[in-house]
TIDO-998814 format. One record per atom (N, C-alpha, C, O): residue number from 1; residue in three letters; atom name; x, y, z. Coordinates in Angstrom, 3 decimals. Layout:
! residues N
{pt NUM,Ala,CA,{X,Y,Z}}
...
END
This chain:
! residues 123
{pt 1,Unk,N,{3.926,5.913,-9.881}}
{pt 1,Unk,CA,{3.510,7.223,-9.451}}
{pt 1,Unk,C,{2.923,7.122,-8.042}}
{pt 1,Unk,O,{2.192,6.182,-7.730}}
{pt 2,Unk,N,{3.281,8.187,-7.123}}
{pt 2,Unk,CA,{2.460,8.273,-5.954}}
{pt 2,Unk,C,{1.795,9.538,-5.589}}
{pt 2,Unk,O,{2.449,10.560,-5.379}}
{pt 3,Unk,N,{0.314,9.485,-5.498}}
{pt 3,Unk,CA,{0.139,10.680,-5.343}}
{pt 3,Unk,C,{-0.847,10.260,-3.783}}
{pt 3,Unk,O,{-1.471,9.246,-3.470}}
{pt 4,Unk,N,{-0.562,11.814,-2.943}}
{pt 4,Unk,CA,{-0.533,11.872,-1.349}}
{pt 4,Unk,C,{-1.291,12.801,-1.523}}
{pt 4,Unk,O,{-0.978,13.810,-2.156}}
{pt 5,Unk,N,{-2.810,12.536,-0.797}}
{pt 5,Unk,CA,{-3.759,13.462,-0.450}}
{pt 5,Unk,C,{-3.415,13.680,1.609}}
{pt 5,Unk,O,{-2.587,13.116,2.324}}
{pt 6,Unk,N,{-4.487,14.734,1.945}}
{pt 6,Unk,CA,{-4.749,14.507,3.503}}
{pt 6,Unk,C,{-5.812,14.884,3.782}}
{pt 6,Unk,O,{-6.708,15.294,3.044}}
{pt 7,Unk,N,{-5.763,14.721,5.308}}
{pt 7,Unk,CA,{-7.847,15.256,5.648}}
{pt 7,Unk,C,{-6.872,15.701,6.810}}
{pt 7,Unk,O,{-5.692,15.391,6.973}}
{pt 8,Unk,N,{-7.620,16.447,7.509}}
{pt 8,Unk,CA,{-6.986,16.442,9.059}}
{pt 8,Unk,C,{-6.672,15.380,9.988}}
{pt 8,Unk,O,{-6.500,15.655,11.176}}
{pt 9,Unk,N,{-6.588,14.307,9.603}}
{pt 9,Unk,CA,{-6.914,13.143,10.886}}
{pt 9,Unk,C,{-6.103,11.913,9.536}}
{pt 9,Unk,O,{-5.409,11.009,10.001}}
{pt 10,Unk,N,{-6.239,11.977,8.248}}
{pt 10,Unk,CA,{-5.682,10.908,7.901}}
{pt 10,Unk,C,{-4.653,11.334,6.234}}
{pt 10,Unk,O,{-5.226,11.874,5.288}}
{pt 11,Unk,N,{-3.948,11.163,6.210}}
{pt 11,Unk,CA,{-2.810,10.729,5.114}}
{pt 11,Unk,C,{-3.397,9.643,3.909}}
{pt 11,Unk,O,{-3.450,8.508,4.382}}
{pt 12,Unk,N,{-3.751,9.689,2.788}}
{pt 12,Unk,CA,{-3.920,9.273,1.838}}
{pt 12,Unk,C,{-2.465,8.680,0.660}}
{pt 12,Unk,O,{-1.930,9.680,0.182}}
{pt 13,Unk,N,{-2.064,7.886,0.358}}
{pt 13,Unk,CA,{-1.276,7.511,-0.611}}
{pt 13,Unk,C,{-1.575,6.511,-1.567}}
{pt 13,Unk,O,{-1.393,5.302,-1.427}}
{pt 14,Unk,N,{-2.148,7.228,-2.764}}
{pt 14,Unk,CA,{-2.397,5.914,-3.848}}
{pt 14,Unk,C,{-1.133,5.769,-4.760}}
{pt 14,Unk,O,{-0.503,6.685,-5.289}}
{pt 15,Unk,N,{-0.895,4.424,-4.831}}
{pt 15,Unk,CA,{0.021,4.160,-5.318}}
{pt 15,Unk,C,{0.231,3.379,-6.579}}
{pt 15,Unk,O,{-0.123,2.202,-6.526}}
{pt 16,Unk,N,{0.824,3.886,-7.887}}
{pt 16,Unk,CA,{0.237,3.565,-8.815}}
{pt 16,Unk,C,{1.548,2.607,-9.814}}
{pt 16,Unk,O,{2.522,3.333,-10.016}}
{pt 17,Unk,N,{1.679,1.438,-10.317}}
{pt 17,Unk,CA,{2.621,0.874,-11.273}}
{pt 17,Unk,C,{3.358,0.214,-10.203}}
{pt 17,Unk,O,{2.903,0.003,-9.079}}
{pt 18,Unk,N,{4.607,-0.121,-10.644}}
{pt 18,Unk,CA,{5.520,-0.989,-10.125}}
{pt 18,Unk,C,{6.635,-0.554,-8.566}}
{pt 18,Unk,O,{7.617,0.187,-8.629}}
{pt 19,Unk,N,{6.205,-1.142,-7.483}}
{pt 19,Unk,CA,{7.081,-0.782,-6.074}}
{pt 19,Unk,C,{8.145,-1.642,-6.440}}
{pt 19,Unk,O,{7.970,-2.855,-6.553}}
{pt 20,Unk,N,{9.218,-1.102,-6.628}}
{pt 20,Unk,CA,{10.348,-2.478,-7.207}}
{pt 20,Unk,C,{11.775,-1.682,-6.935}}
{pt 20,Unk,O,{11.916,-0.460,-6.964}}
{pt 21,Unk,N,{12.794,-2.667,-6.665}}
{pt 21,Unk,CA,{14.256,-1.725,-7.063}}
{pt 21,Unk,C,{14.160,-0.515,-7.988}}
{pt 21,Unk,O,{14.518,0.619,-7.668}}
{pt 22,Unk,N,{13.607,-0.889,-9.246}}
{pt 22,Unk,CA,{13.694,0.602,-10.016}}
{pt 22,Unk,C,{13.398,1.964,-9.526}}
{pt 22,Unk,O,{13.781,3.078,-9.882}}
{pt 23,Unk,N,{12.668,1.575,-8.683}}
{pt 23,Unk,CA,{11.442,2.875,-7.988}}
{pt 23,Unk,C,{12.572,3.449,-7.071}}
{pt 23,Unk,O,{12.635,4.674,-6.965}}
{pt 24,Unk,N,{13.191,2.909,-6.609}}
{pt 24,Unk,CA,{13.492,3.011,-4.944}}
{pt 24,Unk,C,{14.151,4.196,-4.811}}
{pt 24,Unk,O,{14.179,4.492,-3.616}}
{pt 25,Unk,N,{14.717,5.043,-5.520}}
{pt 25,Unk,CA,{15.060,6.128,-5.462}}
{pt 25,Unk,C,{14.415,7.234,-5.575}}
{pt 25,Unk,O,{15.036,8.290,-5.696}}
{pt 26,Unk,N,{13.089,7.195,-5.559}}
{pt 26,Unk,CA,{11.993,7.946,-5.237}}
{pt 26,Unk,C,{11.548,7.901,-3.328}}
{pt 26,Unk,O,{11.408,8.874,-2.587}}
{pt 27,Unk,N,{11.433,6.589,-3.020}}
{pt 27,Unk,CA,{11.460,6.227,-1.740}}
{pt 27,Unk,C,{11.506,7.010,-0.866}}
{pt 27,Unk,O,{10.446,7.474,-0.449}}
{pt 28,Unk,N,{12.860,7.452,-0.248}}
{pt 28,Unk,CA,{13.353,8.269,0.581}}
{pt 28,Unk,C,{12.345,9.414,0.733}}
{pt 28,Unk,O,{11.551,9.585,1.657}}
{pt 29,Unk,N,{12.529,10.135,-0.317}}
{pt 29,Unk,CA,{11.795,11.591,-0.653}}
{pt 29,Unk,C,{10.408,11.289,-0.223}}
{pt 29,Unk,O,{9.963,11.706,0.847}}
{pt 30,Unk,N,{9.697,10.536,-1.088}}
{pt 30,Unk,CA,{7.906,10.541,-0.704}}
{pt 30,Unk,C,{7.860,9.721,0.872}}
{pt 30,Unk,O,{6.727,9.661,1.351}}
{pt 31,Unk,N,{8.856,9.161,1.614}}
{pt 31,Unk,CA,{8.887,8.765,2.627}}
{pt 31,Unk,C,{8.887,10.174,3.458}}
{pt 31,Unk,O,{7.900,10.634,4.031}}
{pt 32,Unk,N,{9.942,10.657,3.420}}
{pt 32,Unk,CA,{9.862,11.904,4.719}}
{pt 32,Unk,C,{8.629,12.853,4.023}}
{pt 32,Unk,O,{7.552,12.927,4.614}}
{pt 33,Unk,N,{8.744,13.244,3.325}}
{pt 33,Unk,CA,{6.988,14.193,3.202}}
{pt 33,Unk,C,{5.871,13.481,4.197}}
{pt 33,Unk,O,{5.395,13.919,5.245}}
{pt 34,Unk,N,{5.634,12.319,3.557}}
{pt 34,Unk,CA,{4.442,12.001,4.105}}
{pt 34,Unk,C,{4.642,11.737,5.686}}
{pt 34,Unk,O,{3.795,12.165,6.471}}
{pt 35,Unk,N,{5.895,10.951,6.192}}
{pt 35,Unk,CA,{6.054,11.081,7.445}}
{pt 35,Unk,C,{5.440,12.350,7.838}}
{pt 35,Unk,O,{4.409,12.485,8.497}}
{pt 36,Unk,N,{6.278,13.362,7.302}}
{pt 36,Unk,CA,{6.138,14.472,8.139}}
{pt 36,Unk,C,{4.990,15.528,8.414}}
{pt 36,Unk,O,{5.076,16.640,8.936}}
{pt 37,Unk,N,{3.599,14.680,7.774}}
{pt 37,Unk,CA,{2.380,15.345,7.182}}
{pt 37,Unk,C,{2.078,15.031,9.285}}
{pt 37,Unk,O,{1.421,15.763,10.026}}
{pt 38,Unk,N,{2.604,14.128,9.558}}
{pt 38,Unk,CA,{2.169,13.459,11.273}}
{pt 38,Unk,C,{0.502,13.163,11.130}}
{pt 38,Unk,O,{-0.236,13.848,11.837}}
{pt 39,Unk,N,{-0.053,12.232,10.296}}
{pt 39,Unk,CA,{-1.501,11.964,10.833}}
{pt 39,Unk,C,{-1.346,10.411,11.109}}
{pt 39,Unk,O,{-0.667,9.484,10.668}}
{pt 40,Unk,N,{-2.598,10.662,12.333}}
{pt 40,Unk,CA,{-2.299,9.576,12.814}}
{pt 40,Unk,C,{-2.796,8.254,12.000}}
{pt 40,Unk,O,{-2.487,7.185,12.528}}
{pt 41,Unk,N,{-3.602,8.189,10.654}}
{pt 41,Unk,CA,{-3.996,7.277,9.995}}
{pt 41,Unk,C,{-3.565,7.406,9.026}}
{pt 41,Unk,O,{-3.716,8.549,8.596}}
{pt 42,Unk,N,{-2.696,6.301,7.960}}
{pt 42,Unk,CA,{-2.037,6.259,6.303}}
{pt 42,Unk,C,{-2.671,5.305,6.192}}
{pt 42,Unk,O,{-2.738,4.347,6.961}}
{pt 43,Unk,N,{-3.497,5.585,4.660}}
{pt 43,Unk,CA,{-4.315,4.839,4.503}}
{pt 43,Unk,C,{-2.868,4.299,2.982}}
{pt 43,Unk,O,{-2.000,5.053,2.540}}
{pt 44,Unk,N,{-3.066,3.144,2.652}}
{pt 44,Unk,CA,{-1.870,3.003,1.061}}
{pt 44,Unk,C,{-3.160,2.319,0.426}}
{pt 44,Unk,O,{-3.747,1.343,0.892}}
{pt 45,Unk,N,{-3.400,2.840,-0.430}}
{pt 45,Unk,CA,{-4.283,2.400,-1.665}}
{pt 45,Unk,C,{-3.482,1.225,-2.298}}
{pt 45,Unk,O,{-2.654,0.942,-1.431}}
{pt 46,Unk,N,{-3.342,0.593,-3.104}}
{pt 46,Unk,CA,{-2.534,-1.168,-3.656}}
{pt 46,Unk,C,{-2.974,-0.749,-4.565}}
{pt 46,Unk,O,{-2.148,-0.656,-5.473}}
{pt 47,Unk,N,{-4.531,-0.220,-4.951}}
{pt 47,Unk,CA,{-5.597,-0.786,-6.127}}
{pt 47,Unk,C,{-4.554,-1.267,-7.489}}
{pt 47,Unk,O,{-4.397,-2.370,-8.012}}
{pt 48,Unk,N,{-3.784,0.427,-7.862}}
{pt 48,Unk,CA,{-3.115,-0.076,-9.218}}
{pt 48,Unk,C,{-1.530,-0.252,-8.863}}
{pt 48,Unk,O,{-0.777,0.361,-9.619}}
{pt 49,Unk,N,{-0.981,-0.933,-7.917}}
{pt 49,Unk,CA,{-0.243,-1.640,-8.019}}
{pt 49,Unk,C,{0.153,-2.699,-8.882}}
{pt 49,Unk,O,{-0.295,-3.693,-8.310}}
{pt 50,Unk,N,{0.721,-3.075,-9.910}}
{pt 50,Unk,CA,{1.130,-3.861,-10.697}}
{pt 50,Unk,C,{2.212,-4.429,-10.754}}
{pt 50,Unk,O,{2.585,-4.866,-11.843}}
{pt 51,Unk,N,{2.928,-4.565,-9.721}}
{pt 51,Unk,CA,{3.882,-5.233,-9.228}}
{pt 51,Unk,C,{4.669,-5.173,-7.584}}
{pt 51,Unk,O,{4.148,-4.332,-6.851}}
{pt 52,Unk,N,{5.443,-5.695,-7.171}}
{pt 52,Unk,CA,{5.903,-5.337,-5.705}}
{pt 52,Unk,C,{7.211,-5.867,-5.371}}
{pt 52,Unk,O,{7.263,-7.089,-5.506}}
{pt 53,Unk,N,{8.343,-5.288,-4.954}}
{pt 53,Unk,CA,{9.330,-6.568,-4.456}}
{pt 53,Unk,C,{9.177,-6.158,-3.295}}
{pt 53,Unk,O,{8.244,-5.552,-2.768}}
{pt 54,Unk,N,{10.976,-6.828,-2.586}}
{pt 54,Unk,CA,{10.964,-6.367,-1.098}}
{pt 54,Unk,C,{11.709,-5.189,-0.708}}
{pt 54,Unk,O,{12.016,-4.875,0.442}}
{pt 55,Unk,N,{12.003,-4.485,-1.924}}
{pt 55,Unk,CA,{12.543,-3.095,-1.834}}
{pt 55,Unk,C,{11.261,-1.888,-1.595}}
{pt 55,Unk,O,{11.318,-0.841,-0.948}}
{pt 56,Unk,N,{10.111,-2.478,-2.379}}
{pt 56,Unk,CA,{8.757,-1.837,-2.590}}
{pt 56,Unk,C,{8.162,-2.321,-0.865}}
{pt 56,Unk,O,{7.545,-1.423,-0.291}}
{pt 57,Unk,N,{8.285,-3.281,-0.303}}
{pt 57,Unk,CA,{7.632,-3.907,0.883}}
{pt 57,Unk,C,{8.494,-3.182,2.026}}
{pt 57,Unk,O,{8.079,-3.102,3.182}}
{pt 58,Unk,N,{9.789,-2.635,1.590}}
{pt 58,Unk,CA,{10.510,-1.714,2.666}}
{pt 58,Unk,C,{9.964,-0.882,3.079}}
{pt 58,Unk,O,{9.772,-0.622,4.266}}
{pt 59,Unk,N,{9.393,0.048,1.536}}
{pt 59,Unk,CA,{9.146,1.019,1.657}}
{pt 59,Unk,C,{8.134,1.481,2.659}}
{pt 59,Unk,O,{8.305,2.436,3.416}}
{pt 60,Unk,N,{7.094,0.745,2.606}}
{pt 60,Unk,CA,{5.661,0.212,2.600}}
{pt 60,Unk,C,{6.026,0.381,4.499}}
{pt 60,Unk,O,{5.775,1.310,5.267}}
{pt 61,Unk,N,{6.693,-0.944,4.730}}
{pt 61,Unk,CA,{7.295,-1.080,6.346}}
{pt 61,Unk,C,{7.714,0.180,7.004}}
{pt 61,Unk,O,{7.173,0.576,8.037}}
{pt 62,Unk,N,{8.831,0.913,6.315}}
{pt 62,Unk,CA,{9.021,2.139,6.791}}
{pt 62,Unk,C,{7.815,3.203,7.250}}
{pt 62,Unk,O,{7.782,3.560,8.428}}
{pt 63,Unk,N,{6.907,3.661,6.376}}
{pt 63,Unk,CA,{5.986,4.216,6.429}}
{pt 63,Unk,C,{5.305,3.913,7.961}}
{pt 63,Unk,O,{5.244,4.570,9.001}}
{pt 64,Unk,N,{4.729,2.299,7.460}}
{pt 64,Unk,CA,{4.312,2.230,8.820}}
{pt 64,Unk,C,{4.592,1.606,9.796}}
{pt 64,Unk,O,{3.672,0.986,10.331}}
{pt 65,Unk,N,{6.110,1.529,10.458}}
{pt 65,Unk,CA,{6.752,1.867,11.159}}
{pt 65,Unk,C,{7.230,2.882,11.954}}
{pt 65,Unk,O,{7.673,2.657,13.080}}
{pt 66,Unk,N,{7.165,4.272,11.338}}
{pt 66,Unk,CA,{6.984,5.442,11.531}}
{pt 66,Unk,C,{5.461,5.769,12.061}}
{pt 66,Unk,O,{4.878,5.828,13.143}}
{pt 67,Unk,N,{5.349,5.834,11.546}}
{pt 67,Unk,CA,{2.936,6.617,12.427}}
{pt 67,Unk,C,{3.271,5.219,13.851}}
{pt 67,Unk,O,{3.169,5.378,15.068}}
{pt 68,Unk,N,{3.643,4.029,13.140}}
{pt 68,Unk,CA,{3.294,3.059,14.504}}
{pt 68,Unk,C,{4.470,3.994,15.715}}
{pt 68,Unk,O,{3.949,4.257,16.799}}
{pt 69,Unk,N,{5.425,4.290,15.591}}
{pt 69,Unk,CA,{6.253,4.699,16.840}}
{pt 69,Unk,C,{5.207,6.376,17.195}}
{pt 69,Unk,O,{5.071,6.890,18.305}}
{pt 70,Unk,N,{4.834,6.705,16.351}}
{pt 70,Unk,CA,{3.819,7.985,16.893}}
{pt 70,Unk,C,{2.685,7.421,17.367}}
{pt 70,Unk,O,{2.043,8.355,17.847}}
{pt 71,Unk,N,{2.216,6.642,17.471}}
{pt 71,Unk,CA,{1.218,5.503,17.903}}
{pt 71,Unk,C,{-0.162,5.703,17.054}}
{pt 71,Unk,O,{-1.270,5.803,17.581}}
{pt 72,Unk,N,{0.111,5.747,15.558}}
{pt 72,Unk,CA,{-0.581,5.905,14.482}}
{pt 72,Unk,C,{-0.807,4.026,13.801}}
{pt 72,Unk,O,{-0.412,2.887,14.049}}
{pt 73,Unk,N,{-1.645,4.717,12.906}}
{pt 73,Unk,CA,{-2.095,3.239,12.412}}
{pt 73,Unk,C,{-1.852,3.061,10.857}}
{pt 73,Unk,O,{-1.966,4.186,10.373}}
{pt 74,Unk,N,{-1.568,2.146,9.870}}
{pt 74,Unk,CA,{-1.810,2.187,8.624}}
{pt 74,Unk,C,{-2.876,0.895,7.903}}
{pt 74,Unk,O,{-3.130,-0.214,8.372}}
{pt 75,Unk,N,{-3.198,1.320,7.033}}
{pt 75,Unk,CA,{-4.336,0.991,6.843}}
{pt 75,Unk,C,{-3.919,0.209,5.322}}
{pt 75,Unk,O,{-3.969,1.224,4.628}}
{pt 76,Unk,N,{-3.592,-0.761,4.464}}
{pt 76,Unk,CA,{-3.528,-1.360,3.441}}
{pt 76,Unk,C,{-5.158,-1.418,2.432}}
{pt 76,Unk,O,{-6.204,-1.852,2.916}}
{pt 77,Unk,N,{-5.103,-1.181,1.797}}
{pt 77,Unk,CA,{-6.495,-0.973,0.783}}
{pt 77,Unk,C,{-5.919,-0.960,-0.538}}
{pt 77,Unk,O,{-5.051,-0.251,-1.047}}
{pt 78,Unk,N,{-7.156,-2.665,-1.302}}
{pt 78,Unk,CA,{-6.450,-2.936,-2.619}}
{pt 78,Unk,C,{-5.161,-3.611,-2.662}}
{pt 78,Unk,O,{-4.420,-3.626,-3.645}}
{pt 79,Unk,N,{-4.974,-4.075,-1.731}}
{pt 79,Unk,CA,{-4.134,-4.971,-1.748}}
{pt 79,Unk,C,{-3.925,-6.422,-1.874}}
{pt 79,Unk,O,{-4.148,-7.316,-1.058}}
{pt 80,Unk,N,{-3.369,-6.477,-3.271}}
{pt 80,Unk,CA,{-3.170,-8.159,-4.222}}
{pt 80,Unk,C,{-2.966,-9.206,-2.930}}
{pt 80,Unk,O,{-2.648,-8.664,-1.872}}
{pt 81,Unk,N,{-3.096,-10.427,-2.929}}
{pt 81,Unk,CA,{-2.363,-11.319,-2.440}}
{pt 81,Unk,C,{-1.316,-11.732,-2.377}}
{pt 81,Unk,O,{-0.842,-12.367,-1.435}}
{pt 82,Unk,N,{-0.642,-11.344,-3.664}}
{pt 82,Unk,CA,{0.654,-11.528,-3.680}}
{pt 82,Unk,C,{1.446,-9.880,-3.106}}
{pt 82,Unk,O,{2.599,-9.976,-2.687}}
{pt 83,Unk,N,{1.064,-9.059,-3.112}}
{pt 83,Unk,CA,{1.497,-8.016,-2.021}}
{pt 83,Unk,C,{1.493,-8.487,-0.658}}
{pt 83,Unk,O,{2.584,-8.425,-0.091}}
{pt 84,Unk,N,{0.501,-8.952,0.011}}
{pt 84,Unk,CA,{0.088,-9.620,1.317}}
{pt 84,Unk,C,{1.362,-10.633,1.413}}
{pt 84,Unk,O,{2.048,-10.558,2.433}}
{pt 85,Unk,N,{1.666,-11.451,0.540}}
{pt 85,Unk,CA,{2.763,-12.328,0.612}}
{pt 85,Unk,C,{3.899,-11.941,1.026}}
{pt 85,Unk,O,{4.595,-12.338,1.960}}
{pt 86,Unk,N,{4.091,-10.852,0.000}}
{pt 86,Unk,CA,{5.663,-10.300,0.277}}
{pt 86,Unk,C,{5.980,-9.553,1.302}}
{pt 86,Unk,O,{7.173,-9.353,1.531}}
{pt 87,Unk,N,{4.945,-8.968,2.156}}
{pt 87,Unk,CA,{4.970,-8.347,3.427}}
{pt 87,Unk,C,{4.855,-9.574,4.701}}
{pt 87,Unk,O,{5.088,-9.386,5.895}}
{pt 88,Unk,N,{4.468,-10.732,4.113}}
{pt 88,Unk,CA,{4.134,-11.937,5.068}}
{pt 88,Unk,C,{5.405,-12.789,5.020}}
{pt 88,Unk,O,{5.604,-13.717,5.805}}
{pt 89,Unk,N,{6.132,-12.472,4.192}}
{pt 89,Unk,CA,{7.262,-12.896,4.046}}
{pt 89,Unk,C,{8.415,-12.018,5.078}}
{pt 89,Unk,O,{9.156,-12.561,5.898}}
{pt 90,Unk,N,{8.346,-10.689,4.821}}
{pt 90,Unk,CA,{9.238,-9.969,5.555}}
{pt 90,Unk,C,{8.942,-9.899,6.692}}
{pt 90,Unk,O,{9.593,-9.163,7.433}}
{pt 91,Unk,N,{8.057,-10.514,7.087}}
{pt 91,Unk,CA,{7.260,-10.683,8.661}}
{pt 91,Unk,C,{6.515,-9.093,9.050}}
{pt 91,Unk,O,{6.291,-8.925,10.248}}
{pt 92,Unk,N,{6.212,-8.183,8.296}}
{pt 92,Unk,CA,{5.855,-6.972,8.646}}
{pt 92,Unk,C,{3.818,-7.335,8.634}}
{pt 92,Unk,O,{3.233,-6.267,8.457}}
{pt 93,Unk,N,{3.167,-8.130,8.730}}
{pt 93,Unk,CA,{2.152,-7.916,8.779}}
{pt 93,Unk,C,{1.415,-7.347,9.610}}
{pt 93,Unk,O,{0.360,-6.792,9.305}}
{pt 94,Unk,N,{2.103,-7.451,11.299}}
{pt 94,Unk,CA,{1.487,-6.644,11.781}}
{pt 94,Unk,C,{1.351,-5.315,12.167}}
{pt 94,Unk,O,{0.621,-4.881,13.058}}
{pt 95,Unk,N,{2.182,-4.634,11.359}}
{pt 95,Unk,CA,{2.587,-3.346,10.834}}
{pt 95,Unk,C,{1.275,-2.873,10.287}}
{pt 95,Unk,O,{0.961,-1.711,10.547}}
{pt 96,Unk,N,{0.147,-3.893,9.286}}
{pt 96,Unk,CA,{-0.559,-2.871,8.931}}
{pt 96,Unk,C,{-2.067,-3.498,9.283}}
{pt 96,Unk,O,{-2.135,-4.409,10.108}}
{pt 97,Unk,N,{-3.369,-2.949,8.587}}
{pt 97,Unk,CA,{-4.891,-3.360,8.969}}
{pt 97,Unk,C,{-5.333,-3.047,7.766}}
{pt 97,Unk,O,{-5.539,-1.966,7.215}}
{pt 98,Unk,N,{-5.517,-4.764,7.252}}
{pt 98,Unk,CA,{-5.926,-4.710,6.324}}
{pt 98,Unk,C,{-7.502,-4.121,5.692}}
{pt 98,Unk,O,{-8.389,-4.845,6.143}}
{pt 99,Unk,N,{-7.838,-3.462,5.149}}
{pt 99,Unk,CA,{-8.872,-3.270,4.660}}
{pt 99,Unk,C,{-10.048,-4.338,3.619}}
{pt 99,Unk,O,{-10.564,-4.205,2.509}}
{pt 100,Unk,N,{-10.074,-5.132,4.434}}
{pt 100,Unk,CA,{-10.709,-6.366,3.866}}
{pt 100,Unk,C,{-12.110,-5.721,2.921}}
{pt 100,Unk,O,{-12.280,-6.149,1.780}}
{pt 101,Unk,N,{-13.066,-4.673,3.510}}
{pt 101,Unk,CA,{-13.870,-4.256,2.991}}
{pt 101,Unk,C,{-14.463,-3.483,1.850}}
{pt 101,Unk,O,{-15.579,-3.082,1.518}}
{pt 102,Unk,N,{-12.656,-3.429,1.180}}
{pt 102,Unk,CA,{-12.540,-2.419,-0.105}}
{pt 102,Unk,C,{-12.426,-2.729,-1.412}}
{pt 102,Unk,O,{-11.267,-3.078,-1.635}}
{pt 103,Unk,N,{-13.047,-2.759,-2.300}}
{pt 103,Unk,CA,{-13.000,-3.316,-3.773}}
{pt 103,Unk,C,{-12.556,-2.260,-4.609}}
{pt 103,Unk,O,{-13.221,-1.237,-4.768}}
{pt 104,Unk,N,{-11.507,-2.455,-5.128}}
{pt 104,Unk,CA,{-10.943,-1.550,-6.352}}
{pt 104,Unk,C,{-11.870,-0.971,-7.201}}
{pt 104,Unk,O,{-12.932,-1.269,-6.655}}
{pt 105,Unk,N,{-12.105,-0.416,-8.061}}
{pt 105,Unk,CA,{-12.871,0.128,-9.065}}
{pt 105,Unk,C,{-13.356,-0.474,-10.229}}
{pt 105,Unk,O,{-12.944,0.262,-11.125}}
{pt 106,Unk,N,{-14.080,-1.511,-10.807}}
{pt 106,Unk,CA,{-13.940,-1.887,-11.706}}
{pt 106,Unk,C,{-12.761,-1.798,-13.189}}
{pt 106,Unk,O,{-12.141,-2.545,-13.946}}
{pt 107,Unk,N,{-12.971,-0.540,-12.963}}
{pt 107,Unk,CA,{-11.594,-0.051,-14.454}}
{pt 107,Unk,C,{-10.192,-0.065,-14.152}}
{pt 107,Unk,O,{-9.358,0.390,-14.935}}
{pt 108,Unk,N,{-9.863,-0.649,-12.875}}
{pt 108,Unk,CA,{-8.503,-0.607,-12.406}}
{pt 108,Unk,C,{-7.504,-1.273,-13.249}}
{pt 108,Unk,O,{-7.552,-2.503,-13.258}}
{pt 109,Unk,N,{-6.897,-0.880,-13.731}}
{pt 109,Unk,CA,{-5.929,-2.246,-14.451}}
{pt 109,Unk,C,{-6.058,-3.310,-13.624}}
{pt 109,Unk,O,{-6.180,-3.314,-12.399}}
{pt 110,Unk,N,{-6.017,-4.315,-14.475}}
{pt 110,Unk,CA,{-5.770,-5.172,-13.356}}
{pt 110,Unk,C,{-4.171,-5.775,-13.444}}
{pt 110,Unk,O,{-3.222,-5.362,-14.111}}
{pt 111,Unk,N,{-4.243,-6.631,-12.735}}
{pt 111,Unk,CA,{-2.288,-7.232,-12.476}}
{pt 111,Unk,C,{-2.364,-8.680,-12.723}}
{pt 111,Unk,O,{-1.610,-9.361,-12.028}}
{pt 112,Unk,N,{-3.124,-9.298,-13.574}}
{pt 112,Unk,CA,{-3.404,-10.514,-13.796}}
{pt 112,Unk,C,{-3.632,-11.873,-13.072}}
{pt 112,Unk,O,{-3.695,-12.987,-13.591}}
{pt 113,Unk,N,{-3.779,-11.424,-11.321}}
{pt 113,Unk,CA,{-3.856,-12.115,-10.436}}
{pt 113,Unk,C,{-5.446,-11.382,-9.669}}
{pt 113,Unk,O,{-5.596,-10.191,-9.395}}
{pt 114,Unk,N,{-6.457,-12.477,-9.462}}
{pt 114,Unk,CA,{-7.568,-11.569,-9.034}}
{pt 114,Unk,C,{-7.756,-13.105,-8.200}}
{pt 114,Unk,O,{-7.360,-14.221,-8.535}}
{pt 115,Unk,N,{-8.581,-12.627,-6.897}}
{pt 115,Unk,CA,{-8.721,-13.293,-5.350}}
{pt 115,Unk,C,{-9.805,-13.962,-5.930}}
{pt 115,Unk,O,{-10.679,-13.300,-6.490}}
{pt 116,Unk,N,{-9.895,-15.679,-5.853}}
{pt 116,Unk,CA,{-11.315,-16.135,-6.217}}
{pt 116,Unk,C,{-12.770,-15.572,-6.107}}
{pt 116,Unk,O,{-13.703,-15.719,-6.896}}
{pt 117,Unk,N,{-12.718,-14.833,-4.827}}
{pt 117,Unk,CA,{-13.996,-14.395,-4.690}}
{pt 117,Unk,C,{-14.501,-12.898,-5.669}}
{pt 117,Unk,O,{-15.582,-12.335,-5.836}}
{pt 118,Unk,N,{-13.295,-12.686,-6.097}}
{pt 118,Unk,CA,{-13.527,-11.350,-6.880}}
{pt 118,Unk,C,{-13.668,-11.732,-8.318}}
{pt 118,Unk,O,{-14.226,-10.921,-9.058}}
{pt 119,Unk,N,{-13.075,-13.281,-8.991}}
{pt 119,Unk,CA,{-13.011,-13.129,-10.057}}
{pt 119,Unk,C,{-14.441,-13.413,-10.921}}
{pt 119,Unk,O,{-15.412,-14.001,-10.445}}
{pt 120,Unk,N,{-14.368,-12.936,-12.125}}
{pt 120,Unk,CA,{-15.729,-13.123,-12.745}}
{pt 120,Unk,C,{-16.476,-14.668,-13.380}}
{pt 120,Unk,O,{-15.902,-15.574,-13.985}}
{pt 121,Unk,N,{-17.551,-14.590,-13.092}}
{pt 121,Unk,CA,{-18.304,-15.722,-13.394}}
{pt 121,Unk,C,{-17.945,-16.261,-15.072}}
{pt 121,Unk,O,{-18.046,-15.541,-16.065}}
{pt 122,Unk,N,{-17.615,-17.363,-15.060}}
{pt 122,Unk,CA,{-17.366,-18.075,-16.638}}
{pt 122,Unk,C,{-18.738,-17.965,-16.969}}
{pt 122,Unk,O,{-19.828,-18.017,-16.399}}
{pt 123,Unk,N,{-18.161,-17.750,-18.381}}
{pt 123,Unk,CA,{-19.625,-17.366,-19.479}}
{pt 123,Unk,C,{-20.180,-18.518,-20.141}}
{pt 123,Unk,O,{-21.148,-18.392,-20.891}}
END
């Protein structure tokens, strides 16, 4: 699921379950909307991301590829390591800014991969 908020100044997209071949025919469509919202900041929420390929990392590129030729910025938030990978793989990293400062919600599903520094203390 993707659901697209805005403010005047920034584009919101949380993005929810699996970015994968299956999805991709949604793509296109939530691609030109939000293009066409023109703010200069997309922020992509990861939090409940639960999976990613490089059809999902297209998508992702496109987006901000687009605001970058308007000389806009995107902003990654909640984003797994292994998301970070697959965009580090397609060489698109500097496409986005990562939001190092953002912690998911406690109740987020999680995706069974959590960053050492986040994971919880053994009991």
């Amino acid at each position: 699921m993707i659901e697209i908020s805005t403010s005047p100044t920034t584009t919101t997209v949380v993005l929810t379950g699996d970015l994968d071949l299956a999805e991709r025919d949604q793509f296109p469509g939530v691609a030109a909307r939000i293009v066409g919202l023109r703010r200069q900041l997309l922020v992509l929420d990861m939090c409940r991301v639960t999976f990613m390929d490089s059809t999902g990392a297209a998508f992702l590129i496109s987006l901000a590829d687009a605001g970058r030729k308007r000389g806009g910025a995107t902003v990654l938030r909640g984003a797994d390591p292994r998301d970070l990978f697959v965009l580090e793989v397609c060489g698109a990293m500097e496409l986005f800014r990562i939001d190092e400062s953002h912690h998911c919600r406690p109740d987020t599903p999680g995706r069974g991969f959590r960053r050492p520094d986040l994971a919880p203390a053994p009991v």
